[in-house]
Biotite code that builds the C-alpha atoms (Angstrom):
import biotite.structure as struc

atoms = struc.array([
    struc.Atom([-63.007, 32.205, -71.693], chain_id="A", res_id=1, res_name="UNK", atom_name="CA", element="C"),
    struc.Atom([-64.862, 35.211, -69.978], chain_id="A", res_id=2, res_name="UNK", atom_name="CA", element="C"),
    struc.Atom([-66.562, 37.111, -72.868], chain_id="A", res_id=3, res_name="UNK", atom_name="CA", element="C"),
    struc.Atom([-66.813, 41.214, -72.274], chain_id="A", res_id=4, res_name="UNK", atom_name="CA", element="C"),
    struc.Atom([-69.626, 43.587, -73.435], chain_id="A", res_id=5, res_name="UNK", atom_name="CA", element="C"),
    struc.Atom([-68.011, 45.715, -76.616], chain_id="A", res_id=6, res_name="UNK", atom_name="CA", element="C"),
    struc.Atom([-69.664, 49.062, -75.347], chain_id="A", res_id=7, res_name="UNK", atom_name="CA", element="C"),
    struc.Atom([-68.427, 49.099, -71.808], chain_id="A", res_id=8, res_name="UNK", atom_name="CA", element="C"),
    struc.Atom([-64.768, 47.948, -73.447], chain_id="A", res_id=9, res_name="UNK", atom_name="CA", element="C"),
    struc.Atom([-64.775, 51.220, -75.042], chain_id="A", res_id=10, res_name="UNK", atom_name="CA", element="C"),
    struc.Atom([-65.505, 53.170, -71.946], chain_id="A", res_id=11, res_name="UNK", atom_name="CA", element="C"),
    struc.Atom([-62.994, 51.244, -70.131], chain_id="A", res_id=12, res_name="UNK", atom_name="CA", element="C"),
    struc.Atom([-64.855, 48.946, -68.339], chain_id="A", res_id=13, res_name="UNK", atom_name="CA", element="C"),
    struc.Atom([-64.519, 45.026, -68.268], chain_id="A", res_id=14, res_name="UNK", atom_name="CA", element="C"),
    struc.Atom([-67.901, 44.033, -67.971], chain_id="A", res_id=15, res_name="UNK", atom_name="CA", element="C"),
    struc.Atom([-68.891, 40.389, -68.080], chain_id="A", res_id=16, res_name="UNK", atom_name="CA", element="C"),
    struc.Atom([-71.616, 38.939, -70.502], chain_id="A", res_id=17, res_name="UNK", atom_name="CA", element="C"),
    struc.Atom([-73.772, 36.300, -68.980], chain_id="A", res_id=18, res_name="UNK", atom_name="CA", element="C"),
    struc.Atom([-75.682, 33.994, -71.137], chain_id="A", res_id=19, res_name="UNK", atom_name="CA", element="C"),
    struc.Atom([-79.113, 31.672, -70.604], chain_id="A", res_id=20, res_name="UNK", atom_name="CA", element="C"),
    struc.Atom([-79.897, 30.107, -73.960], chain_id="A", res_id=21, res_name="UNK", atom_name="CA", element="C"),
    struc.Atom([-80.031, 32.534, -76.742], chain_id="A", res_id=22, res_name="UNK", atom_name="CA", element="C"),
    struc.Atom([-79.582, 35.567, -74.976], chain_id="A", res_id=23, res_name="UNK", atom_name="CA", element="C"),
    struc.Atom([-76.280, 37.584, -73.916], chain_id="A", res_id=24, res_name="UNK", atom_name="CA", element="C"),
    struc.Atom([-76.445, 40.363, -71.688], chain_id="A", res_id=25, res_name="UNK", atom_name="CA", element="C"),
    struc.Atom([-74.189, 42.514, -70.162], chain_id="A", res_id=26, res_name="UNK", atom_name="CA", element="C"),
    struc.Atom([-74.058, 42.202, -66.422], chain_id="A", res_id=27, res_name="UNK", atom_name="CA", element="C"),
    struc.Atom([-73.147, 46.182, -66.316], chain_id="A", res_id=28, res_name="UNK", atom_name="CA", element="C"),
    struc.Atom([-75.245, 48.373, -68.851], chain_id="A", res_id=29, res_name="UNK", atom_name="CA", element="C"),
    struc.Atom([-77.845, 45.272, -68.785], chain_id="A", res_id=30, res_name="UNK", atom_name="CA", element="C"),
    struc.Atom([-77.479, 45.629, -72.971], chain_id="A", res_id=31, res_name="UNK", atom_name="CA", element="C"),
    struc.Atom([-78.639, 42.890, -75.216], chain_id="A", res_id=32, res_name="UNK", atom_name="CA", element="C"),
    struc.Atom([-75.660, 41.629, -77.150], chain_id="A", res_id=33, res_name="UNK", atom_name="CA", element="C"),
    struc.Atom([-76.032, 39.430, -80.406], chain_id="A", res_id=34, res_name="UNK", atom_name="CA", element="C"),
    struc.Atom([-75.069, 36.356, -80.549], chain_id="A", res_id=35, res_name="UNK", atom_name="CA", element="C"),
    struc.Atom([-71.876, 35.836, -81.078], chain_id="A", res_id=36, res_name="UNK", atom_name="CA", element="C"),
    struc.Atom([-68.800, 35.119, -79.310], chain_id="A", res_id=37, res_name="UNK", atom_name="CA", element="C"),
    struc.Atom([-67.011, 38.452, -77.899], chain_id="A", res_id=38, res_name="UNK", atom_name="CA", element="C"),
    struc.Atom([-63.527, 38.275, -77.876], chain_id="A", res_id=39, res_name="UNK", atom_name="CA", element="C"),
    struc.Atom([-62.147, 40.607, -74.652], chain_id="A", res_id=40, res_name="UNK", atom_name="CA", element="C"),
    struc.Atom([-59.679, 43.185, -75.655], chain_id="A", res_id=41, res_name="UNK", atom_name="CA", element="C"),
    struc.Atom([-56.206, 42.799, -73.991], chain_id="A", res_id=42, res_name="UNK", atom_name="CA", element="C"),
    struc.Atom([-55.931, 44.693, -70.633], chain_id="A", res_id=43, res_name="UNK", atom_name="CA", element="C"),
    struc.Atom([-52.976, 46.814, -71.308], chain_id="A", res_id=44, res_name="UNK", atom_name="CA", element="C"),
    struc.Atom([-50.178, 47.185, -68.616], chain_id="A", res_id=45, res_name="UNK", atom_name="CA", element="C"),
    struc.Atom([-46.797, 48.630, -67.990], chain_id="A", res_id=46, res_name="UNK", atom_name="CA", element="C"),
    struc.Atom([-44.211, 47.222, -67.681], chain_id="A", res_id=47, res_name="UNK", atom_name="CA", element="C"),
    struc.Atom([-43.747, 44.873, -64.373], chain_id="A", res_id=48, res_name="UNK", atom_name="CA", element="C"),
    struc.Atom([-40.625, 44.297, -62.342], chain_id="A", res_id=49, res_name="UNK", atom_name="CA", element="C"),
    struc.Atom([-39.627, 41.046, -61.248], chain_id="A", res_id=50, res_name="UNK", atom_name="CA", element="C"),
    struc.Atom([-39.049, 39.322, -57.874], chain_id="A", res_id=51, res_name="UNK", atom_name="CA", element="C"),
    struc.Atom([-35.323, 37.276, -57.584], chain_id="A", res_id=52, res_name="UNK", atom_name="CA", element="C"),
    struc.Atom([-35.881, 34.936, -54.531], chain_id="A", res_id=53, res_name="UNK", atom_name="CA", element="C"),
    struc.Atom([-32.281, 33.954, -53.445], chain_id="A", res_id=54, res_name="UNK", atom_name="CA", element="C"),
    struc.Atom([-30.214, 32.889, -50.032], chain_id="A", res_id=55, res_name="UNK", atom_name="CA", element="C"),
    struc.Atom([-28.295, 36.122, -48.651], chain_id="A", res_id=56, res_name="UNK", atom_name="CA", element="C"),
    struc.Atom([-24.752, 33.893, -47.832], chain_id="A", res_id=57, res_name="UNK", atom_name="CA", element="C"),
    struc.Atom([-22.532, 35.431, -50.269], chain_id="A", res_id=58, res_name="UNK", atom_name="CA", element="C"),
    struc.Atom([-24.840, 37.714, -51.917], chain_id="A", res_id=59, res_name="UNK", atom_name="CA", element="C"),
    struc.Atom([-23.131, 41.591, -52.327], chain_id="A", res_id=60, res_name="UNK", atom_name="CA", element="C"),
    struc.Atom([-25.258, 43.864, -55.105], chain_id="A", res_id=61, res_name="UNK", atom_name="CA", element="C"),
    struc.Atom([-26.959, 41.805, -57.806], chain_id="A", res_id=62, res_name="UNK", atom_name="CA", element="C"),
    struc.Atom([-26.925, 42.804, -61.285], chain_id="A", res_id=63, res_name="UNK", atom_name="CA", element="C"),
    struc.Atom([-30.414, 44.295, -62.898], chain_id="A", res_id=64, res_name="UNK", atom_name="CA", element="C"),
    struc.Atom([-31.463, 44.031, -59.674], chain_id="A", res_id=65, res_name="UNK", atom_name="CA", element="C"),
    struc.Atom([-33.271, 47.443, -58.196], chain_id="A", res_id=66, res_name="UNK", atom_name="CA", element="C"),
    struc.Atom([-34.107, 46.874, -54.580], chain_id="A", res_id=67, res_name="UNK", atom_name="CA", element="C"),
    struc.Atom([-32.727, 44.427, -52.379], chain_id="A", res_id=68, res_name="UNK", atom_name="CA", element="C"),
    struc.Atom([-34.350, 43.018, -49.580], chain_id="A", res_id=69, res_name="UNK", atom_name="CA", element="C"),
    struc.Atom([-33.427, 40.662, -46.257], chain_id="A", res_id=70, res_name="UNK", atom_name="CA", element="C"),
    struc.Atom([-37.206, 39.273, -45.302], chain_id="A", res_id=71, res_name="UNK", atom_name="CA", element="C"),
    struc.Atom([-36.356, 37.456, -41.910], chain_id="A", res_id=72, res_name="UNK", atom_name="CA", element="C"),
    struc.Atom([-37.481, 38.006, -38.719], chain_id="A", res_id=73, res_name="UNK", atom_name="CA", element="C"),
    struc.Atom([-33.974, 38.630, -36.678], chain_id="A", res_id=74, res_name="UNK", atom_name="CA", element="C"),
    struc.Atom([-30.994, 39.065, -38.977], chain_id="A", res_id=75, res_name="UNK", atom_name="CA", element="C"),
    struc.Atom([-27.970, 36.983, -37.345], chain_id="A", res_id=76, res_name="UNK", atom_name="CA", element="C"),
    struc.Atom([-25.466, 40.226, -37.269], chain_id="A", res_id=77, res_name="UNK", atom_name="CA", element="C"),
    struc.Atom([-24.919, 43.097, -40.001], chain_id="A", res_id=78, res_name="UNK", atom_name="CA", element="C"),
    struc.Atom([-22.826, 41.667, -42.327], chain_id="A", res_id=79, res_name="UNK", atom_name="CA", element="C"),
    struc.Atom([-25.592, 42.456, -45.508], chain_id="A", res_id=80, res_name="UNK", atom_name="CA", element="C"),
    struc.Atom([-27.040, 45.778, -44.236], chain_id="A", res_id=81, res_name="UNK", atom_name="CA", element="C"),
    struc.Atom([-24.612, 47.675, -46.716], chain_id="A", res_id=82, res_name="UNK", atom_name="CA", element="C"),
    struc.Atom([-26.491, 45.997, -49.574], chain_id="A", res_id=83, res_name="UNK", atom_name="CA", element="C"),
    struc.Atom([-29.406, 44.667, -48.414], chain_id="A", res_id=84, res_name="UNK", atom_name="CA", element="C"),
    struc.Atom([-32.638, 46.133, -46.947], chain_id="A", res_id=85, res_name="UNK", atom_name="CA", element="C"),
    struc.Atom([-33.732, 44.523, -43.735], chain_id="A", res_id=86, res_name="UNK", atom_name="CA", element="C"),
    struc.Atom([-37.715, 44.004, -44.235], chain_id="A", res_id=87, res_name="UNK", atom_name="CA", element="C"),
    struc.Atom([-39.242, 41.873, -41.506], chain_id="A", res_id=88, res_name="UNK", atom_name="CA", element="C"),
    struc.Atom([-42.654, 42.310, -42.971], chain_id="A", res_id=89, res_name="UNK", atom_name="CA", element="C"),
    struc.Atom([-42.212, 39.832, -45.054], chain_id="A", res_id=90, res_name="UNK", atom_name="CA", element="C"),
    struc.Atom([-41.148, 37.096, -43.074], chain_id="A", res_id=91, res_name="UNK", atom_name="CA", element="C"),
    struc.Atom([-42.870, 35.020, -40.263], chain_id="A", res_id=92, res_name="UNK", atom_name="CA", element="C"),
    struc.Atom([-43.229, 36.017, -36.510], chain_id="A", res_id=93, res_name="UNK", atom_name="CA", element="C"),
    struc.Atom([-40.613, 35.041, -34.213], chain_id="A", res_id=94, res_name="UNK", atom_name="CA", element="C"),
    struc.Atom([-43.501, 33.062, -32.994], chain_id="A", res_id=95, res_name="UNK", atom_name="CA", element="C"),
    struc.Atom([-44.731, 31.619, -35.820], chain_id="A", res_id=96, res_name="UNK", atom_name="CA", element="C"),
    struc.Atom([-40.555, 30.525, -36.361], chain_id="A", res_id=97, res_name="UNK", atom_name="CA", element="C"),
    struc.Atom([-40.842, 29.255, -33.094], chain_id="A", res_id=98, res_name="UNK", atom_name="CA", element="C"),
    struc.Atom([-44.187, 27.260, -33.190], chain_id="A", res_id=99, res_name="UNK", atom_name="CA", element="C"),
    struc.Atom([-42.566, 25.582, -36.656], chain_id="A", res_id=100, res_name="UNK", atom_name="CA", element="C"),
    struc.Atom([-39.461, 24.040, -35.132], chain_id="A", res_id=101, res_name="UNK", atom_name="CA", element="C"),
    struc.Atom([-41.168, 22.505, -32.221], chain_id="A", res_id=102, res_name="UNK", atom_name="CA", element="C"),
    struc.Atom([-43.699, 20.925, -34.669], chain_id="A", res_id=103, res_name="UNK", atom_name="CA", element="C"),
    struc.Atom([-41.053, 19.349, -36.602], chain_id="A", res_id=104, res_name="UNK", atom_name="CA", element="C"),
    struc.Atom([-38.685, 18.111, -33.585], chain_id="A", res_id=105, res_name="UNK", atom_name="CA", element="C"),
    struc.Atom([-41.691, 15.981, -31.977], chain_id="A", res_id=106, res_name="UNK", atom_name="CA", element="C"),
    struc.Atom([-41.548, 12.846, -33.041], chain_id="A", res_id=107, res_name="UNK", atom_name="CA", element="C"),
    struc.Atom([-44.369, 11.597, -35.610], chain_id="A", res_id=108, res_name="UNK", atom_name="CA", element="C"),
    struc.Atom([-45.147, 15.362, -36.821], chain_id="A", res_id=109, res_name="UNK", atom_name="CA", element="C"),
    struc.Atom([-42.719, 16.216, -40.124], chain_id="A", res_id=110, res_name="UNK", atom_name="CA", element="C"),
    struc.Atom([-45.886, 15.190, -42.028], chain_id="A", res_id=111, res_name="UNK", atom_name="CA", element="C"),
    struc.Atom([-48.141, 17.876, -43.011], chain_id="A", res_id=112, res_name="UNK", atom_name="CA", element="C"),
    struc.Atom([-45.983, 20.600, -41.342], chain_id="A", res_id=113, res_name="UNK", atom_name="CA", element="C"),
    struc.Atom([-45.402, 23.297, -44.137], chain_id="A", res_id=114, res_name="UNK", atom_name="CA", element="C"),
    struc.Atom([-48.930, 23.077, -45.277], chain_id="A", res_id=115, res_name="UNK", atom_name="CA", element="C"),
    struc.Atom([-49.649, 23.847, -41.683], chain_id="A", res_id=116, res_name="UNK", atom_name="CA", element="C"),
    struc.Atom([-47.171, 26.436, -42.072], chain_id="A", res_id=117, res_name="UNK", atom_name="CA", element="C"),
    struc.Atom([-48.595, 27.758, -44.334], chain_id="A", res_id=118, res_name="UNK", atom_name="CA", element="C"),
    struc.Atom([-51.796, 28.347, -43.339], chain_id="A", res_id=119, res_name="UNK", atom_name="CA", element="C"),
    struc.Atom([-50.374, 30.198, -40.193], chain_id="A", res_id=120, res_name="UNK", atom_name="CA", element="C"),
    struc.Atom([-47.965, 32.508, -42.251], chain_id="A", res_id=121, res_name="UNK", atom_name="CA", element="C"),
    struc.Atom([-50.997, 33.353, -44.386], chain_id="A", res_id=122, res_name="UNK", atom_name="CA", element="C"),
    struc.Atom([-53.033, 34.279, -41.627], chain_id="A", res_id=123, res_name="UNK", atom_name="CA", element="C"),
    struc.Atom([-50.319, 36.612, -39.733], chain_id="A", res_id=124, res_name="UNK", atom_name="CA", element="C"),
    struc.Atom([-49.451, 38.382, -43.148], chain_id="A", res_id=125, res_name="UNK", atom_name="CA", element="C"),
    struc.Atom([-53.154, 38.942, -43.503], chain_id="A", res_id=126, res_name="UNK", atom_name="CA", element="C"),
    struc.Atom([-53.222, 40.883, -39.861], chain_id="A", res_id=127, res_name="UNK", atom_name="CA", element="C"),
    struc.Atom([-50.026, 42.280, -39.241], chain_id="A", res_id=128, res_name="UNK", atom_name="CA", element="C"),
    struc.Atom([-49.383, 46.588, -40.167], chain_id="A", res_id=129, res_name="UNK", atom_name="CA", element="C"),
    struc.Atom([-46.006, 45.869, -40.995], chain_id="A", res_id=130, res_name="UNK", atom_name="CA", element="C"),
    struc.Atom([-46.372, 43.047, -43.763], chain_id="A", res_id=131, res_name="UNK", atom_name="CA", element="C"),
    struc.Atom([-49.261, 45.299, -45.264], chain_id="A", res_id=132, res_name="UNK", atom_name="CA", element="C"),
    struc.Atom([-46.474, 47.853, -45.606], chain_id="A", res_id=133, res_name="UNK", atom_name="CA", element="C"),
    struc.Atom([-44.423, 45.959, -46.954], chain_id="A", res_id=134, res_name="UNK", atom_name="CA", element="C"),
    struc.Atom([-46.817, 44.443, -49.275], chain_id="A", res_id=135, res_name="UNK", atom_name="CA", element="C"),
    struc.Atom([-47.693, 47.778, -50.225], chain_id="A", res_id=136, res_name="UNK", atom_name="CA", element="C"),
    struc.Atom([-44.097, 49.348, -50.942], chain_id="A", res_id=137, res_name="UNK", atom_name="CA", element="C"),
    struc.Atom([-43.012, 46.112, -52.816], chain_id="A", res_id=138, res_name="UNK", atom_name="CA", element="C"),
    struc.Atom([-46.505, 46.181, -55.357], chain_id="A", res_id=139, res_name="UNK", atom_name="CA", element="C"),
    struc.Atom([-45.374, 49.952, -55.612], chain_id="A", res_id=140, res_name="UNK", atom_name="CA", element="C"),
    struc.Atom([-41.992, 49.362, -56.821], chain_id="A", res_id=141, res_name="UNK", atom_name="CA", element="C"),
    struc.Atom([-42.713, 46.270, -58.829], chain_id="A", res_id=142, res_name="UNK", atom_name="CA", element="C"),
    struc.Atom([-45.680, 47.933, -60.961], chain_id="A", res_id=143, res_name="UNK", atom_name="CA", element="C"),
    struc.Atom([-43.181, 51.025, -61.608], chain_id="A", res_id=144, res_name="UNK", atom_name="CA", element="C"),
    struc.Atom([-40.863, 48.533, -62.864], chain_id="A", res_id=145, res_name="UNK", atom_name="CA", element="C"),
    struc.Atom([-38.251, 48.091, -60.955], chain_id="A", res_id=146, res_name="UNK", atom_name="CA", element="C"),
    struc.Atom([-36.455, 44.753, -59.839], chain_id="A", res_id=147, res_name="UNK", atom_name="CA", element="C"),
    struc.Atom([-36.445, 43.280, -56.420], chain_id="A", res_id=148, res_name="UNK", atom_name="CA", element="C"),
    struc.Atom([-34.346, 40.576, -55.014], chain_id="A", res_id=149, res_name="UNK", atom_name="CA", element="C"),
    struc.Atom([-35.894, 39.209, -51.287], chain_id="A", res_id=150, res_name="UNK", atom_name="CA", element="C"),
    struc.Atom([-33.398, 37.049, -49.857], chain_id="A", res_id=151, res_name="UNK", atom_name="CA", element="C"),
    struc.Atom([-33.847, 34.875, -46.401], chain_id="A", res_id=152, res_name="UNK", atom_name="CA", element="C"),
    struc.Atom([-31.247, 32.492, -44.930], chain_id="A", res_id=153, res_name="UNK", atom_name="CA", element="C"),
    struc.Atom([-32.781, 29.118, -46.660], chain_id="A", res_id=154, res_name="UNK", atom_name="CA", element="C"),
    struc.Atom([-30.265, 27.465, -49.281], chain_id="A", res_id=155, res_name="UNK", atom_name="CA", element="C"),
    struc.Atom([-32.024, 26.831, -52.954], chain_id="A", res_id=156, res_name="UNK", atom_name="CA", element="C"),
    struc.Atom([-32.647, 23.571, -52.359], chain_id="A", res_id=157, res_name="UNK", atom_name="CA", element="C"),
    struc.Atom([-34.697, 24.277, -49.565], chain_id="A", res_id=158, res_name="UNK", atom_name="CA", element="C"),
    struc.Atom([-36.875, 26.612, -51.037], chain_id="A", res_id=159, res_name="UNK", atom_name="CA", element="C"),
    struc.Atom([-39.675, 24.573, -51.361], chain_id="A", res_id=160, res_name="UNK", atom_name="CA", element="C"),
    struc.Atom([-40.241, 24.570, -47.608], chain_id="A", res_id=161, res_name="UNK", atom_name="CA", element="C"),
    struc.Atom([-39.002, 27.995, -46.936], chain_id="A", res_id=162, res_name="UNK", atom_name="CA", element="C"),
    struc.Atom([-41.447, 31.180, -46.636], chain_id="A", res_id=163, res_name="UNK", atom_name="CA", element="C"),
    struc.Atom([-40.290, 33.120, -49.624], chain_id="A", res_id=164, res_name="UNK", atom_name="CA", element="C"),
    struc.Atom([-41.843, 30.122, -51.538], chain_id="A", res_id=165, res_name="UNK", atom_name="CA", element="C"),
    struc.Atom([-45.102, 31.126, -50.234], chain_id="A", res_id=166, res_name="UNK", atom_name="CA", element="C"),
    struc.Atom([-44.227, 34.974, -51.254], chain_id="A", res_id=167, res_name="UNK", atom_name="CA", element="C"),
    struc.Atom([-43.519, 33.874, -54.324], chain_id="A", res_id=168, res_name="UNK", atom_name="CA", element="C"),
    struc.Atom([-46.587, 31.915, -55.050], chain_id="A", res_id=169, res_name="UNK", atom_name="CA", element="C"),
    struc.Atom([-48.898, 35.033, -53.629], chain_id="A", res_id=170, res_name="UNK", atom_name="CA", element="C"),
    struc.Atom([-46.633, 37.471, -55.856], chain_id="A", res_id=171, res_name="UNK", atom_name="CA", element="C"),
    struc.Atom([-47.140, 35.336, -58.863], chain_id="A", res_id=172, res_name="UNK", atom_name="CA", element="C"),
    struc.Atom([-50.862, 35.126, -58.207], chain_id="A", res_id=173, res_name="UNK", atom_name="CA", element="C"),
    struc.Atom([-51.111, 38.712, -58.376], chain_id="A", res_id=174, res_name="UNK", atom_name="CA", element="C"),
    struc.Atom([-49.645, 38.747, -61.718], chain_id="A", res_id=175, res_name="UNK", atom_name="CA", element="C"),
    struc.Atom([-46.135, 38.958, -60.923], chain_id="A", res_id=176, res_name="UNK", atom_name="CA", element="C"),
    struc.Atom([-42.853, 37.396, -62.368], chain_id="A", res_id=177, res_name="UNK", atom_name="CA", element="C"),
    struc.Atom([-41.114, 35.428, -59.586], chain_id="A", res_id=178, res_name="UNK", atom_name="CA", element="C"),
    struc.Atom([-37.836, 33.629, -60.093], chain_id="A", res_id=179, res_name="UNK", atom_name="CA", element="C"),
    struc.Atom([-35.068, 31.839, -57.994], chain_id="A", res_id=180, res_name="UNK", atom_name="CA", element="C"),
    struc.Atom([-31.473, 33.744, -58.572], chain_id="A", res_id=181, res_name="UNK", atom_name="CA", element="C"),
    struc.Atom([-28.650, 31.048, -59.773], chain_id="A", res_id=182, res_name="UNK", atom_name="CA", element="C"),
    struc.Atom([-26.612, 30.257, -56.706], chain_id="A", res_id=183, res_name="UNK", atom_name="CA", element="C"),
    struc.Atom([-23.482, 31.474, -55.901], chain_id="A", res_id=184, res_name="UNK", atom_name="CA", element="C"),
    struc.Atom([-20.592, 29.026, -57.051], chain_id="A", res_id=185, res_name="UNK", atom_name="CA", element="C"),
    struc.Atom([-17.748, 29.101, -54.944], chain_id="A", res_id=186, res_name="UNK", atom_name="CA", element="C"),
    struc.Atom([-14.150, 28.093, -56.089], chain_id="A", res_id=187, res_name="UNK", atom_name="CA", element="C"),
])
């Protein structure tokens, strides 16, 4: 547990205490602190929307659910555009797309493939002006607090291989709630 100097806590700063024996110091105001173990305050934060990944077959408006975007590359027709935001910042190249289904169709190369994947996707989002954007706008409405449902084509079950997965696992590193919307049962 990182321990915190108490005088730059009350200033507003989290400054770390390093120790070498019998001696504490902070690493910001360079203060001695005695020895004993400093207990951080809690970093206080508003209240954080969520992220609903889901598929977009079937989907209309969801309930509780702010913003809605479509994160794919070329939407197959128009059918969601009255409900859904297109936002192809946060999906992979047509190239990257591309690249991924002839690694899987020759033969001998299904291992290994979505960690390749997703080393690729990581590396485009990291260069490309429209997934910053994106990036930006989404952090923007999620620390306000609103809700946000991204859907892509990819049923549930594939979700583990799908690139919202790796959305959702750099969302929820940066501190946000990410969670898979119940399917849609049909009669």
């Amino acid at each position: 547990m990182k321990e915190y100097c108490p005088e730059c806590l009350k200033k507003g700063y989290q400054a770390e205490i390093f120790s070498a024996g019998s001696l504490y110091r902070c690493i910001r105001c360079s203060k001695d602190i005695e020895k004993r173990k400093v207990d951080p305050e809690p970093v206080k934060l508003g209240k954080k929307g969520k992220i609903m990944l889901c598929t977009i077959h079937g989907r209309t408006v969801m309930e509780g659910i702010d913003k809605q975007l479509f994160a794919v590359g070329k939407p197959k027709g128009k059918t969601y555009f009255r409900w859904w935001k297109w936002d192809p910042g946060l999906a992979p190249s047509r190239e990257l797309v591309t690249f991924t289904k002839d690694y899987i169709r020759r033969k001998g190369h299904k291992e290994g493939w979505f960690e390749r994947y997703t080393e690729r996707l990581l590396d485009e989002w990291a260069i490309r002006e429209d997934t910053m954007q994106s990036f930006v706008r989404l952090r923007k409405w999620l620390d306000s607090g609103l809700n946000v449902a991204i859907a892509c084509y990819c049923a549930p079950e594939k979700r583990p291989q799908c690139h919202l997965s790796i959305l959702g696992d750099v969302l929820t590193s940066m501190g946000y709630t990410v969670e898979e919307a119940e399917p849609i049962k049909y009669k």
